[in-house]
N, C-alpha and C positions, 0 to 999 in steps of 0.2 A: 331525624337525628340518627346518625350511624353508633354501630358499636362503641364501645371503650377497649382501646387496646393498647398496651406500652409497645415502645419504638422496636423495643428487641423482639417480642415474637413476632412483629407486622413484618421485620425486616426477614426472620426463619421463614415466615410465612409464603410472604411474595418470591422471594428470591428462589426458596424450596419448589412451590409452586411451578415455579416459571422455570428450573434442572429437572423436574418430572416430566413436563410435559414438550420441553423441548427432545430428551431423550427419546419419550413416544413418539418423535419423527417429524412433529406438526410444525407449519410454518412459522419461524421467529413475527414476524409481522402482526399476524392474527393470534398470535401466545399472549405474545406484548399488552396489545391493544384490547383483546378479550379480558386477559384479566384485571388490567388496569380499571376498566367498566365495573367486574365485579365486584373489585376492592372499594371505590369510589362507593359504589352502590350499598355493601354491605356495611362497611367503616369512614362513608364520608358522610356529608350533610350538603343540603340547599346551596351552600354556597362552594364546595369545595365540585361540585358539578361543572362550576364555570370554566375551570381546571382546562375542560375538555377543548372548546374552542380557541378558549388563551392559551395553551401551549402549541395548536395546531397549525393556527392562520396565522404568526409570526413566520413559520416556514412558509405556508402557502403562497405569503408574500415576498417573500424575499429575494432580492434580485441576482444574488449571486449564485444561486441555487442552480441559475437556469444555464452556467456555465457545464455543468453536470451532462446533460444531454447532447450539448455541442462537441465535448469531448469523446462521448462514446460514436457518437454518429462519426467526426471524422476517423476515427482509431477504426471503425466497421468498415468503414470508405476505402484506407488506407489498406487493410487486410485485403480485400475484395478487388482491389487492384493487382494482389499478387508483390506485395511490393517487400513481405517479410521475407522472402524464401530466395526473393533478391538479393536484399540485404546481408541474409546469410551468406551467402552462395560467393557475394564479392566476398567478405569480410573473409570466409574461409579460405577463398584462393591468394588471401594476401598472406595471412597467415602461415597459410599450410607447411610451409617447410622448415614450420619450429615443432620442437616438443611442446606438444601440449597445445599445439595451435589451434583444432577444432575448438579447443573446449576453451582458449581466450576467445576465441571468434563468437563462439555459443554467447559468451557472458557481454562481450561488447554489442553482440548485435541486440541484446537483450535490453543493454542500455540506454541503447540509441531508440529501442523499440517502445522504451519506460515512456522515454521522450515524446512519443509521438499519442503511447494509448491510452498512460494513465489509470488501467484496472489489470489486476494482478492474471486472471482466469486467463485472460485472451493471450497473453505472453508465456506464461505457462504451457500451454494447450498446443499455443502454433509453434514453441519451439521445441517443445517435444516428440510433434507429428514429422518437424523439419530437422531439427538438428539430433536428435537420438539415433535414428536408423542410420546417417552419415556417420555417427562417431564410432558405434557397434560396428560400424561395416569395416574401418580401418582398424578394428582390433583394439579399438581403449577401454581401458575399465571400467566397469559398467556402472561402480558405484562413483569414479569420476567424472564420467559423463552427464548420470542424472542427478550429480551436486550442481555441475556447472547450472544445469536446466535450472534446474530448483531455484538456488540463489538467485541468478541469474532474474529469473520470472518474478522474484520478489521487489526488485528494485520498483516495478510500475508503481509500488504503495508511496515510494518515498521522490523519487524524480521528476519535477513537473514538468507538464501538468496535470500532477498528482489527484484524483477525484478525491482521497481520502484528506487529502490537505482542502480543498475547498469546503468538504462538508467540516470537518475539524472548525475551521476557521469562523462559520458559519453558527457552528455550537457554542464556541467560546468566545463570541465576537470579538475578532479580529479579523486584521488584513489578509486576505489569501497574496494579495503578490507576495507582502514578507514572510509568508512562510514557505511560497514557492520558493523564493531568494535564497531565505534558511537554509533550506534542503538541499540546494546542491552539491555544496561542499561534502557532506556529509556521505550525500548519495553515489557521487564520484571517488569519496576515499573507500567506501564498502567493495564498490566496484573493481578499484583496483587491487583490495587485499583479495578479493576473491584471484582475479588472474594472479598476483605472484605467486598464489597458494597451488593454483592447478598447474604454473609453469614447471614451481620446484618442484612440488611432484613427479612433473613427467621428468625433471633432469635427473634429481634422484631415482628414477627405478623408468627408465624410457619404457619399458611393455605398457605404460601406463597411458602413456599419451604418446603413441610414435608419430612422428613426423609425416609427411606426405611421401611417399615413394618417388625420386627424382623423377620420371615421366608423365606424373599428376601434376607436377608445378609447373607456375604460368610465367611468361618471361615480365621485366620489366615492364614492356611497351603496352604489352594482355593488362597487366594491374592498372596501369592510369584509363585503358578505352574501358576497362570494367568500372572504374573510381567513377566516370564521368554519366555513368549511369544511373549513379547514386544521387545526382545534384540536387536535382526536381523536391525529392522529400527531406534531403540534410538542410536544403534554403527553408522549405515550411515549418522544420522544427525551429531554426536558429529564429526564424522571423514573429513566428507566433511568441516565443521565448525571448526574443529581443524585446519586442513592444510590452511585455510584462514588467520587465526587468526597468528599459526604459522609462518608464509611468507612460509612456507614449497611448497606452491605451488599457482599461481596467481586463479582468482575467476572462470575464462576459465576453466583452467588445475581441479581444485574441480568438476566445472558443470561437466566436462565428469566422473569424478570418481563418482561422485553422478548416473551418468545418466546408466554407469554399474553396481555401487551398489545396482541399482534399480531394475535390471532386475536380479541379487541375489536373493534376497529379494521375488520377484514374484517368482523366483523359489523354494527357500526355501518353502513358503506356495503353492507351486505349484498349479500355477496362471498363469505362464506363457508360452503363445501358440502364434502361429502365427497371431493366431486372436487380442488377447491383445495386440501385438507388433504393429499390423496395426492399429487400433484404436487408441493407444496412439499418433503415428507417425503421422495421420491424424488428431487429436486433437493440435497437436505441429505444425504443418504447418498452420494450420487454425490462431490460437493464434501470432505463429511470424509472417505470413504475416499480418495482422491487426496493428501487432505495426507497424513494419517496412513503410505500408504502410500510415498509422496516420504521423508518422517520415519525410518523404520527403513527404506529403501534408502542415505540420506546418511549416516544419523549411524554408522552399520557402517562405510559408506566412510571418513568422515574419520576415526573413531575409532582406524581401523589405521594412520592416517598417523600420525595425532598420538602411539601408541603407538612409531611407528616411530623419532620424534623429529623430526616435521612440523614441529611448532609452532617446537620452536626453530630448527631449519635458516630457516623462514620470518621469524623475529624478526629470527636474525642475518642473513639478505640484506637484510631491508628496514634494519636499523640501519645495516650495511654500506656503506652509501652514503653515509652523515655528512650523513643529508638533515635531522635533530634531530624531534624528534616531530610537527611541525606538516606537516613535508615527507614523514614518512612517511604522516602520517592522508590525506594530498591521493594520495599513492599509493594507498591503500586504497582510496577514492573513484572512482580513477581505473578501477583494477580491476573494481569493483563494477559502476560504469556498462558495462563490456565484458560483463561475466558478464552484466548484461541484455538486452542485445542476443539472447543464446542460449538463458537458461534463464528458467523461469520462479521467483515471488519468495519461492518453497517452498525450491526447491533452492540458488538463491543462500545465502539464511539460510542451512541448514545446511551447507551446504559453506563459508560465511565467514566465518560470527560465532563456532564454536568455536575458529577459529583465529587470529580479530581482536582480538575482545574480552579476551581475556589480555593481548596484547600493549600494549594498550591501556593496561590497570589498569597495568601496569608500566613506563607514562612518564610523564613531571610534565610538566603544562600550565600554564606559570608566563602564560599571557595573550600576544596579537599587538597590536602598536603601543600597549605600555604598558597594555592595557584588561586586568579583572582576569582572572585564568586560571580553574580549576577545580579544585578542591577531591578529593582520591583519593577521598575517599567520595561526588562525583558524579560518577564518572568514567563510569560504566555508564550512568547516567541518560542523561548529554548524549549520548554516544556512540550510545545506542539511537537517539533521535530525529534525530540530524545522518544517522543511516544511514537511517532512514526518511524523511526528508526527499531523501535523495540518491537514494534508492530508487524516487521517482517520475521521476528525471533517464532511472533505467537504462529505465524504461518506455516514456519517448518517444524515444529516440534510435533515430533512423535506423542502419543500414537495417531491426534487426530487433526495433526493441522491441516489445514484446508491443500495449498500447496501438494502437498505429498497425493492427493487424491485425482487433483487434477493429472498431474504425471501419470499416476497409474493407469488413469481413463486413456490416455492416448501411446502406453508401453506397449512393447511386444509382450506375446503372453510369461515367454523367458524371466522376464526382467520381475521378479520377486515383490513383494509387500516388505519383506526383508531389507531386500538389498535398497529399497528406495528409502526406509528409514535410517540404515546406516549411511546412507548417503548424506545424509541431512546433519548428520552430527559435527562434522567438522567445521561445516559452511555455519550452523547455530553457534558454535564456539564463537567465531570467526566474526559473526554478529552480534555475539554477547564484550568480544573487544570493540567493536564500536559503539555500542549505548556507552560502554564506560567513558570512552575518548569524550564522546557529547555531554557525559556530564561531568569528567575532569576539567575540562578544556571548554569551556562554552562558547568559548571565541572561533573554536569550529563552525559552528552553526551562526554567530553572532556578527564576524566582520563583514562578512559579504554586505549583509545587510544595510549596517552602521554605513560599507562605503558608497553605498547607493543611495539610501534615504540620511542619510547624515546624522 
């Protein structure tokens, strides 16, 4: 028989415990799961031991998980092919003879890149190595350029097929198709505020974003034989994205079509060798052990809370405030965006959503300023996308979201710690208007759905 301890110091405890020594550098994974053992061991009992296998082997089996790996291997394939710097490289020459046009180019290609990779690091990474030294070199603002990046890089979390939406979906059992569905609307209207915002910019103050110099731009007949180069990988996203959307096949059954379309693709631009195959393969093993291993370090962790009476002690502080459900969910939020600053968007989920999303299902959303509310049985829908939407907020926020680190890894040495967080403040605003739209309006996130599954 373990100790005797009330809810409230076990929760200072663990939670303490686990900002100590995540600080000291050590791997979220092995934090997780180490101390979950200890706590179990010091403050559990004989039966509460069982904990361990029955929270693990529900994931170990589960079959949507294995969507996970399919996606990073083709997103490694597709990189490896050369096929982002492609991408950009049209996108910019179509662009280019607007204000601001690298840096719409930067954020569509980013979009179109969400599409195809699905994890935040790799979009980031490649369009800062590809599209920053293009935009620096025409003379754009350096904190316009690396907002576009930034932003930009963040959509992979919210556009499927979304990795963060499978494992979400996975947590909170539900559909991942409906919440890929969810998400687009959402993802596509982010996506555009971001370019009006870098357009007007550049129209209001052109040193911002100038234009391409008339003997840079390409004629008409150059943009369509560039456009037709693009086919090969715009048919793999539409078609992997069609058969989701379709029900024509589940989000598994697409990953692997996606994951041979890919290696198409690398052959078409004849790209693909046994070298590239290893590397991607080795890039895909690296990435799904990490989650998988993040996965059964948290879900032990929270599972002992939640056994311990987490959940509810949590319900009733946050009910406790008489803040009514809308005041709490902006709590939630609030939360969320801190946890990102420190952890990455593995360990947030599982550390959040088994403790969120209950709470959730169990408040009525009768609607804010008269507009209509949400339905209990979309309760998980909206909820999943309002958090992956907020979830790219936790990325860019200074001082330590993940996002801003990645950019830095691949800046010139020029380009400041500085300048890269004030880059990030407009593009956060700009995503703190869309959580709100998603949960004034839930029909954002909600019709698409509705008109596909009925």
């Amino acid at each position: 028989m373990g100790l005797e301890i009330s809810i409230g110091w076990l929760t200072i405890l663990m939670f303490g415990s686990l900002a100590i020594l995540l600080m000291a550098g050590l791997p979220l994974a092995f934090v997780t799961g180490g101390l979950a053992c200890i706590f179990l061991f010091v403050f559990g009992d004989a039966q509460m031991l069982n904990i361990l296998p029955s929270r693990i082997f529900p994931f170990m089996t589960d079959y949507q998980l294995s969507a996970i790996p399919l996606f990073i291997f083709m997103a490694s394939m597709l990189e490896r092919a050369g096929l982002i710097e492609q991408m950009f490289d049209v996108i910019y020459k179509i662009l280019g003879g607007l204000r601001g046009g690298l840096a719409s180019a930067t954020i569509i290609a980013a979009t179109i890149l969400a599409a195809m990779v699905g994890v935040i690091g790799a979009a980031e990474v490649a369009m800062g190595i590809i599209a920053l030294p293009a935009m620096l070199k025409r003379k754009y603002d350096p904190q316009l350029a690396c907002g576009a990046i930034l932003a930009g890089g963040t959509l992979g979390i919210l556009i499927p097929p979304s990795i963060l939406a499978i494992l979400f979906a996975v947590v909170a059992q539900m559909s991942v198709g409906e919440l890929f569905i969810g998400a687009v609307i959402p993802g596509l209207m982010l996506s555009g505020m971001y370019i009006l915002y870098v357009t007007a910019r550049s129209y209001l103050n052109p040193k911002q974003g100038p234009a391409l110099p008339k003997e840079e731009r390409v004629s008409f007949e150059e943009k369509l034989r560039l456009l037709k180069g693009m086919i090969p990988p715009i048919v793999l996203v539409v078609l992997v994205l069609g058969v989701i959307f379709t029900g024509v096949a589940t989000p598994v059954e697409a990953a692997g079509i996606g994951t041979f379309g890919a290696l198409v693709v690398a052959g078409l631009y004849r790209k693909l060798s046994l070298t590239a195959v290893r590397e991607a393969a080795i890039t895909t093993l690296k990435a799904s052990a990490m989650v998988l291993w993040i996965i059964f370090g948290a879900s032990v962790f929270v599972g002992f809370y939640i056994v311990n009476g987490g959940q509810q002690f949590v319900s009733e502080m946050l009910t406790g405030f008489g803040l009514g459900p809308y005041g709490i969910l902006l709590v939630m939020m609030i939360i969320l965006v801190i946890l990102g600053m420190f952890l990455d968007w593995v360990g947030i989920l599982l550390l959040a959503v088994p403790i969120f999303a209950p709470i959730m299902k169990s408040l009525s959303w009768d609607g804010l300023f008269g507009f209509p509310g949400v339905d209990a049985a979309d309760v998980s829908l909206w909820f999943g996308v309002v958090y992956m939407v907020n979830m790219q907020m936790s990325f860019l926020s200074p001082p330590f979201g993940y996002a801003l680190f990645y950019l830095k890894s691949v800046a010139p040495p020029n380009i400041t710690m500085g300048i890269i967080f004030r880059s990030a403040i407009p593009f956060l605003i700009l995503q703190a208007i869309g959580v709100a739209v998603c949960i004034i309006f839930p029909q954002v996130i909600l019709w698409l759905p509705r008109q596909i599954y009925g």
